[in-house]
C-alpha positions, 0 to 999 in steps of 0.5 A: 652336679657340683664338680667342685664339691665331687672333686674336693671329697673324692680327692680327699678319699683318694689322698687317704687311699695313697698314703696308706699305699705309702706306707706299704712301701720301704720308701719312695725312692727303692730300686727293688722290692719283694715280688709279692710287695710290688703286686700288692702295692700295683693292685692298689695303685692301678685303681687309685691311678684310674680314679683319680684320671676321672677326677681330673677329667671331671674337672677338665670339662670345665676348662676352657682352653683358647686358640693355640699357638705353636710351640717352640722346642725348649733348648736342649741343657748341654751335659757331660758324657755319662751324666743322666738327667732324671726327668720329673715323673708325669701323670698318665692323663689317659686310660691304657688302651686294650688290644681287642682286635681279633685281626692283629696277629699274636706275637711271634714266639720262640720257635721250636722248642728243640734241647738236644739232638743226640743223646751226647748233649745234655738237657740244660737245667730247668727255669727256676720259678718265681718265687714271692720273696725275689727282688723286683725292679721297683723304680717304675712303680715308684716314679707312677707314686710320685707322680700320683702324689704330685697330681693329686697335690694340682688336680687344676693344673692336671686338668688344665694340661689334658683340656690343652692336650685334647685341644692340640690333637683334636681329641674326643674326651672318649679317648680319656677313658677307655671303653668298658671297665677302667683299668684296675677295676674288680667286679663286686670289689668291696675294697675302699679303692674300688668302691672309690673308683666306681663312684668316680667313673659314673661321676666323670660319665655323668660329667662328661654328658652334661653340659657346663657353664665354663670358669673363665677365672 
């Protein structure tokens, strides 16, 4: 495989796929948008998300990372009372992880369900549904665009971070990837983000499995 050349033409669909997600979006910098826009644009950008996190893996393996030096706590800026620090946002390197354990308890609900207890109290009023056109808190998902859009922009740079994050825990590139199908995989999806996404994965399998020369430059 020619990882180069794998990378250099997935990368240019993908760049092609997130900037129409842009031009979904009222802007990069929202704090709310419509419930039915934020599940629109979610639905393309978990599986833009997951494809791009093989091309990076892809190129990581390529990567060689040297002995590993103990790092020191960078000194913390001092800042006014109230003052919030907006940190860059940073790409998810890895695959979010499914909860398939049948041994782990369910979460603890509510308890009874108990509205009244004598015909003096009154029933409180219904829980209006959600309705397609409420505003949603957009910030998170915008952060996850930018910070696609950086990654995409340094995918050596992406890859030279996850190769020296597995380093450092002594990682197996299993933990890249989670088992089974990625995260924002449709079975049959004919959608130009999915059919992306499963060419990446065989791709970054493939990668994965085959030994590489590494590029010491």
């Amino acid at each position: 495989m020619d990882r180069s050349l794998t990378i250099a033409v997935n990368r240019a669909d993908l760049l092609r796929i997130v900037v129409g997600i842009v031009a979904m979006m009222p802007g990069m910098a929202v704090e709310t948008m419509p419930r039915w826009l934020h599940i629109a644009v979610l639905a393309l950008l978990r599986p833009a998300e997951s494809a791009l996190r093989r091309l990076i893996a892809i190129a990581a393996t390529a990567v060689v990372v040297g002995p590993q030096r103990k790092r020191r706590a960078a000194p913390k800026a001092k800042k006014k009372r109230g003052e919030k620090r907006a940190l860059p946002p940073v790409f998810g390197l890895f695959d979010t992880r499914r909860n398939v354990d049948p041994k782990t308890p369910p979460a603890p609900g509510h308890g009874p369900n108990i509205r009244f207890f004598d015909g003096e109290d009154e029933m409180p009023p219904a829980a209006t549904p959600a309705q397609p056109g409420d505003l949603v808190n957009a910030e998170a998902l915008c952060r996850r665009l930018a910070a696609m859009l950086a990654a995409l922009d340094d995918i050596p740079g992406q890859a030279q971070r996850l190769a020296g994050i597995l380093a450092r825990r002594r990682s197996k590139w299993r933990r890249v990837m989670r088992p089974g199908r990625p995260p924002g995989h449709r079975m049959g999806g004919k959608r130009a983000v999915d059919v992306l996404l499963t060419d990446c994965h065989e791709m970054a399998l493939r990668a994965l499995a085959e030994p590489v020369a590494p590029n010491t430059s």
